[in-house]
Backbone as JSON, one array per atom type, in Angstrom:
{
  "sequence": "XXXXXXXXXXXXXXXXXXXXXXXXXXXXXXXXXXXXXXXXXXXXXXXXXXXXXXXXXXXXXXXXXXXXXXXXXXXXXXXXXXXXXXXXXXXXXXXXXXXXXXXX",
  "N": [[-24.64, 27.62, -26.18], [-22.06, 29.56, -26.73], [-20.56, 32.32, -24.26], [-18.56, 33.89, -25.3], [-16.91, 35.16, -27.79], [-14.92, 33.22, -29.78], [-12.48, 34.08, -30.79], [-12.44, 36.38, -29.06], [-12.01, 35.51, -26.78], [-9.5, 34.4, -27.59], [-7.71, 36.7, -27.74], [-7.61, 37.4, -25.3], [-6.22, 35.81, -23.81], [-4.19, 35.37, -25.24], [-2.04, 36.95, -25.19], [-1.91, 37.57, -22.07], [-0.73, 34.63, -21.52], [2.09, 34.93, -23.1], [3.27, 36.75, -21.7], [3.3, 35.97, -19.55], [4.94, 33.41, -20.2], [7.38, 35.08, -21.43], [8.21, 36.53, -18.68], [8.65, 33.69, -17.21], [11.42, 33.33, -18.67], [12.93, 34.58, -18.74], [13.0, 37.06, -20.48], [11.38, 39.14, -19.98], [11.56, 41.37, -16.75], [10.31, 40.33, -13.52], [8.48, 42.55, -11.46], [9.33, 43.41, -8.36], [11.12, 41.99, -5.34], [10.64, 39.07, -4.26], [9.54, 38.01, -6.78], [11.99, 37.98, -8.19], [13.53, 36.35, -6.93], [12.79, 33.79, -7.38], [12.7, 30.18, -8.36], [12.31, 29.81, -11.95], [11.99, 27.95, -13.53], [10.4, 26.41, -12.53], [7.46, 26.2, -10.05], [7.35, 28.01, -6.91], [9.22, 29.18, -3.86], [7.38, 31.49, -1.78], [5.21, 31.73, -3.0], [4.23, 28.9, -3.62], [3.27, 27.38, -1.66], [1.82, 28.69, 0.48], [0.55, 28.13, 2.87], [2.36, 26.65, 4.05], [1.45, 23.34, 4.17], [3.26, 21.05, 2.67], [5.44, 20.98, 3.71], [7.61, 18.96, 4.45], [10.06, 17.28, 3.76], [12.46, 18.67, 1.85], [12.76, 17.21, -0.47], [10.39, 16.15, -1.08], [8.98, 18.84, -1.36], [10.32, 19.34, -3.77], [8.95, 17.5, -5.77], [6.46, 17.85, -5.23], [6.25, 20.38, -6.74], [7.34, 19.6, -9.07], [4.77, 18.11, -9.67], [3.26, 19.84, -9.78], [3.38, 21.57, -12.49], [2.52, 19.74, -13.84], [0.36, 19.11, -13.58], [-0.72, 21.42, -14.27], [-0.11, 21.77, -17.12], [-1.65, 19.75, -17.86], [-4.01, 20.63, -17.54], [-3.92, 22.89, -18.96], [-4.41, 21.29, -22.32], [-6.84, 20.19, -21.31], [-8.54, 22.8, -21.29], [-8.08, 23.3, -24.27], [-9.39, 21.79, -25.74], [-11.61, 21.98, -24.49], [-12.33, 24.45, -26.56], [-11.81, 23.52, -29.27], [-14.17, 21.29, -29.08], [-16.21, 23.73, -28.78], [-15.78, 24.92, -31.38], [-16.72, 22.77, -33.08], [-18.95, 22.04, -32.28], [-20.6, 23.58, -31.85], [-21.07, 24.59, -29.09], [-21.08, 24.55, -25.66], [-18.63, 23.1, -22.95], [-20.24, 21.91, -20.83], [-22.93, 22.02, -21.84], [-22.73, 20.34, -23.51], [-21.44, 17.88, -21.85], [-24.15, 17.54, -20.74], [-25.74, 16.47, -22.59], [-24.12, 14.36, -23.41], [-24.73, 12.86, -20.49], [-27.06, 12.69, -21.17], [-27.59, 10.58, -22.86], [-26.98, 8.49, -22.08]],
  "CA": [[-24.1, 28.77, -26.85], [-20.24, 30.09, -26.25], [-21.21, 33.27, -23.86], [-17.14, 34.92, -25.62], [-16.28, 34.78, -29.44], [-13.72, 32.51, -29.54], [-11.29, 35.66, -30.89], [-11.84, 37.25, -28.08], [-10.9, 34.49, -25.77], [-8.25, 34.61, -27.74], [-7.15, 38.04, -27.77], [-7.66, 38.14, -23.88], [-5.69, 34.78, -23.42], [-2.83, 34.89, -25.9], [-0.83, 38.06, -24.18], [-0.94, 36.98, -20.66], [-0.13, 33.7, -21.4], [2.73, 35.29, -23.62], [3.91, 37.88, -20.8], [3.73, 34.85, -18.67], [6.39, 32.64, -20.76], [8.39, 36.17, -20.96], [8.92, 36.03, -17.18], [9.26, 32.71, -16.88], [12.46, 32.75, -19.42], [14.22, 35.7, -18.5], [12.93, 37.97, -21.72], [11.32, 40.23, -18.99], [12.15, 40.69, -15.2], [8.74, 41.35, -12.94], [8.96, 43.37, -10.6], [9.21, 42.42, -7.23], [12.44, 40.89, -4.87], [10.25, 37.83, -4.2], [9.54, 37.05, -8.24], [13.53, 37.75, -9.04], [14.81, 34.75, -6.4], [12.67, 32.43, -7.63], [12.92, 29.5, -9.93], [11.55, 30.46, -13.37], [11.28, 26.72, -14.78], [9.26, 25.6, -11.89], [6.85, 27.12, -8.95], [8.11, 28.16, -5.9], [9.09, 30.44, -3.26], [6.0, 32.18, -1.01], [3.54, 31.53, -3.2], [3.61, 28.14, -3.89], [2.8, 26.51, -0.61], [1.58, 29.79, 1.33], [0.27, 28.09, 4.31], [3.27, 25.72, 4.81], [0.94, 22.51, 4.12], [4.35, 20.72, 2.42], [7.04, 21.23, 4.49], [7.98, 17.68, 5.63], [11.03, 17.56, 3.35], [12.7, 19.03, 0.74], [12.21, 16.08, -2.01], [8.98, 16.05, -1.26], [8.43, 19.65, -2.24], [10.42, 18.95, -5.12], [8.62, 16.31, -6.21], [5.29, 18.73, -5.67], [6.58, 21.57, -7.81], [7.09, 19.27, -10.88], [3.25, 17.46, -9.91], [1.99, 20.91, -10.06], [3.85, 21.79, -13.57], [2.37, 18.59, -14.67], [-1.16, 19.43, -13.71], [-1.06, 22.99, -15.01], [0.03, 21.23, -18.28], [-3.02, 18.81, -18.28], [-5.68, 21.74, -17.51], [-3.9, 23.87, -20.8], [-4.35, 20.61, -22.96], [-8.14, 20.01, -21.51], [-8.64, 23.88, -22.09], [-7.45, 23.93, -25.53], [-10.2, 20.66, -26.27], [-12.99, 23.06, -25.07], [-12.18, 25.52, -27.55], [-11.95, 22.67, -30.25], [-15.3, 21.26, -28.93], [-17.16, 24.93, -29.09], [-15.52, 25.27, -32.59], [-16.82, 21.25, -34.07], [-20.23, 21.78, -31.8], [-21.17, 25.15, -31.47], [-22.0, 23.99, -27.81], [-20.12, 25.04, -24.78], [-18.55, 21.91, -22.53], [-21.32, 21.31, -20.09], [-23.94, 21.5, -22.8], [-22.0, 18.66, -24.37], [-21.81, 16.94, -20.95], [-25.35, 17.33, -20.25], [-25.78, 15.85, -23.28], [-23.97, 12.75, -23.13], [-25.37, 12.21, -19.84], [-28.8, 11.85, -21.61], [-27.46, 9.58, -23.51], [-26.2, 7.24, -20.63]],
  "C": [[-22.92, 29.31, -26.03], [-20.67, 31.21, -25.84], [-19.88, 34.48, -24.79], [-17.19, 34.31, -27.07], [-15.32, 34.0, -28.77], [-12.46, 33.55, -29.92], [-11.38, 36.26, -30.04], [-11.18, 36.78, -27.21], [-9.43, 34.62, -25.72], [-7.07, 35.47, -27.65], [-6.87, 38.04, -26.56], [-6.33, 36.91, -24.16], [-4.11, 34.26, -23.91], [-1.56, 35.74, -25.18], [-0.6, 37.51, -22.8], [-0.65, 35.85, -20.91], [1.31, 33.89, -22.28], [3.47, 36.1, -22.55], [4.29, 36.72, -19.49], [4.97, 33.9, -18.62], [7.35, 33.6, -20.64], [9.05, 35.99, -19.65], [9.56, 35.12, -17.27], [11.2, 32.28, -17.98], [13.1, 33.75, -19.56], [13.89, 36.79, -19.44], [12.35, 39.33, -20.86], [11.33, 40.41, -17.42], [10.92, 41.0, -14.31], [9.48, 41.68, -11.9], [8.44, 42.6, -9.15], [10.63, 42.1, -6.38], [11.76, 39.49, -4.94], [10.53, 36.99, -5.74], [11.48, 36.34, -8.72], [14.3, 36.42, -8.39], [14.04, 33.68, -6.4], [12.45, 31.55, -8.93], [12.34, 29.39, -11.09], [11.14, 29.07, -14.19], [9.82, 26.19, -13.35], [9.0, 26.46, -11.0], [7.07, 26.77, -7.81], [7.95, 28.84, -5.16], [7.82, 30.38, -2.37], [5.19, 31.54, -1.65], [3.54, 30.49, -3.73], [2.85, 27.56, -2.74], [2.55, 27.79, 0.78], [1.42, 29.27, 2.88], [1.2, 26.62, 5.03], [2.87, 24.23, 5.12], [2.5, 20.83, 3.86], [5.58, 20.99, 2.41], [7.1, 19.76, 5.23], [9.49, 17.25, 4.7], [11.52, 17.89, 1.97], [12.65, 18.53, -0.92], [11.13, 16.22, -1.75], [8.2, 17.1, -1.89], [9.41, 20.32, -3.41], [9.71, 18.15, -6.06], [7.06, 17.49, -6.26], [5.15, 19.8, -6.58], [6.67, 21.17, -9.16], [5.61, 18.6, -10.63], [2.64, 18.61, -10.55], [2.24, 21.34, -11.54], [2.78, 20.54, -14.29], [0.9, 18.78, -14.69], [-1.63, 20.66, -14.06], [-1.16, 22.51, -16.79], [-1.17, 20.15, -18.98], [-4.5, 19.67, -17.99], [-5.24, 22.68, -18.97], [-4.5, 22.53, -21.81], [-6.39, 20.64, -22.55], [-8.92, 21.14, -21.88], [-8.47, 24.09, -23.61], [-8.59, 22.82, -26.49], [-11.65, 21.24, -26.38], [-13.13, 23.65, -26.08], [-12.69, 24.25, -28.86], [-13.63, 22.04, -30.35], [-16.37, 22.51, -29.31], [-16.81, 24.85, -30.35], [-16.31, 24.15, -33.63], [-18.12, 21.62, -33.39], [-20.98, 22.7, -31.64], [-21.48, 25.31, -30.21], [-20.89, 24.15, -26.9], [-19.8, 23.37, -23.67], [-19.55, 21.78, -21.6], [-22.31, 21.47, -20.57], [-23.94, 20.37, -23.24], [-21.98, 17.73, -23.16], [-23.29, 16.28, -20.73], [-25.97, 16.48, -21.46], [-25.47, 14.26, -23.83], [-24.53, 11.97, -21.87], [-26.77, 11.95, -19.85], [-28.49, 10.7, -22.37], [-27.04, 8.02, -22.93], [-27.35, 6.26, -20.61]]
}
């Protein structure tokens, strides 16, 4: 059993991820100096690599800033399958796991 309506999910989930694209595309400015000097298509700045883990050269944390775009983009897509799953199964995803692994 889904512990959230799926409308509410939705309700919570559609604005910040809406206020989120805003930022990121110039429609609103957050507040901050840090947010304003950094790059709005991809993540950056302070808070991507806080504890200075990928600093060995600058392609390299180029090359990590589009991985991480790419794996934010494959957790919305497996997020958006739950939903579809609760909606076709009435069954939340690790019901449905636990489920196929009886079936193993």
């Amino acid at each position: 059993r889904v512990p959230f309506a799926l409308v509410g999910v939705a309700l919570i989930h559609f604005p910040l991820l809406a206020l989120a694209e805003l930022f990121r595309v110039g429609k609103i400015t957050p507040p901050g100096k840090q947010f304003r000097e950094m790059d709005r298509m991809y993540p950056g700045g302070a808070f991507f690599d806080p504890l200075g883990y990928s600093v060995q050269t600058e392609e390299d944390l180029e090359i990590l800033k589009v991985v991480e775009v790419q794996h934010g983009r494959l957790a919305m897509v497996a997020n958006f399958v739950f939903y579809i799953e609760a909606l076709a199964y009435q069954k939340g995803p690790v019901e449905l796991l636990f489920n196929y692994v009886h079936l193993i």
